[in-house]
C-alpha positions in Angstrom: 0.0 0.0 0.0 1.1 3.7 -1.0 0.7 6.0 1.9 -0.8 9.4 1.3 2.5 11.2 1.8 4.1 8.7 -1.1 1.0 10.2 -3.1 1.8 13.5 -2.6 5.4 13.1 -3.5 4.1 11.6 -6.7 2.6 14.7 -8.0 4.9 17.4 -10.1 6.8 19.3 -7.8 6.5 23.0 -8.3 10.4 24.9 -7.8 10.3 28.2 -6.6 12.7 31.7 -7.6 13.6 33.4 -4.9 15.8 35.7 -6.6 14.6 39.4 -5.8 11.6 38.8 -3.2 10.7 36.4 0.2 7.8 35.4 -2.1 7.5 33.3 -5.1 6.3 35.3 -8.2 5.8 32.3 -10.3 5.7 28.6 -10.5 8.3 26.5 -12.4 7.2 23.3 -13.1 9.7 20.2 -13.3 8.9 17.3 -15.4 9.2 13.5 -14.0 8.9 11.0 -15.9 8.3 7.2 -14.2 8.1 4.2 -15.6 5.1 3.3 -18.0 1.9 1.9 -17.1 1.1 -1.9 -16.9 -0.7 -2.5 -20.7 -3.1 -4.7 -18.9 -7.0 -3.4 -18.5 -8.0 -1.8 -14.9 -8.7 -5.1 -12.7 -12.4 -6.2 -13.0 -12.3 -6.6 -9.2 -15.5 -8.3 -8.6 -14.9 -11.1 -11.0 -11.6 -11.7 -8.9 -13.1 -11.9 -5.7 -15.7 -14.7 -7.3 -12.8 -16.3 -8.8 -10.7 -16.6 -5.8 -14.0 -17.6 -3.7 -14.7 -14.2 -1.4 -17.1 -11.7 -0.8 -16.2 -8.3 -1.0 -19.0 -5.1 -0.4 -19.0 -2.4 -3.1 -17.3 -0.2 -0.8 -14.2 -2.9 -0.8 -14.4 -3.1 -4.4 -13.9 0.4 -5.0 -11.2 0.3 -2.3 -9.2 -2.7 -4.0 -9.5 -1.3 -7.7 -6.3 1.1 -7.0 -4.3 -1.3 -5.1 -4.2 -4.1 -7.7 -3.3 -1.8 -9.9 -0.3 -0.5 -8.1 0.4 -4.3 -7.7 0.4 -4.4 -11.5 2.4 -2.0 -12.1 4.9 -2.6 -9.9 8.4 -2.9 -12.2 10.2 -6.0 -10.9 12.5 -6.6 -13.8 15.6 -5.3 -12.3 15.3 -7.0 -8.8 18.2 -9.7 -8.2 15.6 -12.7 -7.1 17.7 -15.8 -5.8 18.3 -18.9 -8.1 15.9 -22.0 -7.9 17.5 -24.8 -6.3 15.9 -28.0 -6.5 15.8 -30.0 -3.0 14.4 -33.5 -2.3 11.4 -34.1 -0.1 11.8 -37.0 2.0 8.2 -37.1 3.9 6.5 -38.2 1.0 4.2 -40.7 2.9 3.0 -38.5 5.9 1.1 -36.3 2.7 -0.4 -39.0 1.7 -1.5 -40.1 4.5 -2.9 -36.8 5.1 -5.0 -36.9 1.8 -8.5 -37.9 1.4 -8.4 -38.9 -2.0 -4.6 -40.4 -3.6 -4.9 -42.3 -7.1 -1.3 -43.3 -7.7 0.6 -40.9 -8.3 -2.0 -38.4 -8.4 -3.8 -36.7 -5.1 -7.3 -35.9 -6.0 -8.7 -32.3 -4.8 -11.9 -30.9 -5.4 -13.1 -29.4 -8.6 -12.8 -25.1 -7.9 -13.1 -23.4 -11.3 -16.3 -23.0 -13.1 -15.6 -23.9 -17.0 -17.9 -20.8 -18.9 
């Protein structure tokens, strides 16, 4: 989550001369320019929340639209993320056990997305 101050740094800072007066006369304006907006649509946030099996109010839906966005859009191309090493699980048997349903070498789970 972005807090307001982050939002308010986020806007186009104005730069003041203070050459012959206490006061500003006028405004300068400095351009930023940040990294380019996901391509993807806005999120239709109600049809996640019935995809991923929760109830949200309309007040929550209008809450969430902004945030998954900013989740979106978040640039993680340059971060250093750590290699994937493989590792061998040795308590193969106690999941199993825990299972309801296990069709060698398959565990069955319940059925979750609706085909449309």
């Amino acid at each position: 989550m972005v807090s307001r101050a982050a939002l308010l740094l986020r806007a186009t800072p104005m730069l003041f001369s203070f050459r012959n007066s206490a006061y500003p006369k006028t405004p300068v304006q400095i351009k930023r320019f940040y990294t380019a907006k996901s391509i993807l649509e806005p999120p239709n946030v109600a049809r996640l929340a019935e995809t991923a099996r929760i109830s949200l109010t309309p007040q929550q839906v209008e809450e969430f639209g902004p945030k998954i966005s900013q989740v979106i859009d978040c640039n993680t191309e340059g971060d250093n993320l750590r290699d994937d090493e493989p590792e061998i699980f040795d308590n193969r048997d106690a999941i199993i056990a825990a299972v309801p349903i296990y069709e060698d070498p398959y565990i069955k789970v319940p059925k979750v997305l609706n085909k449309e």
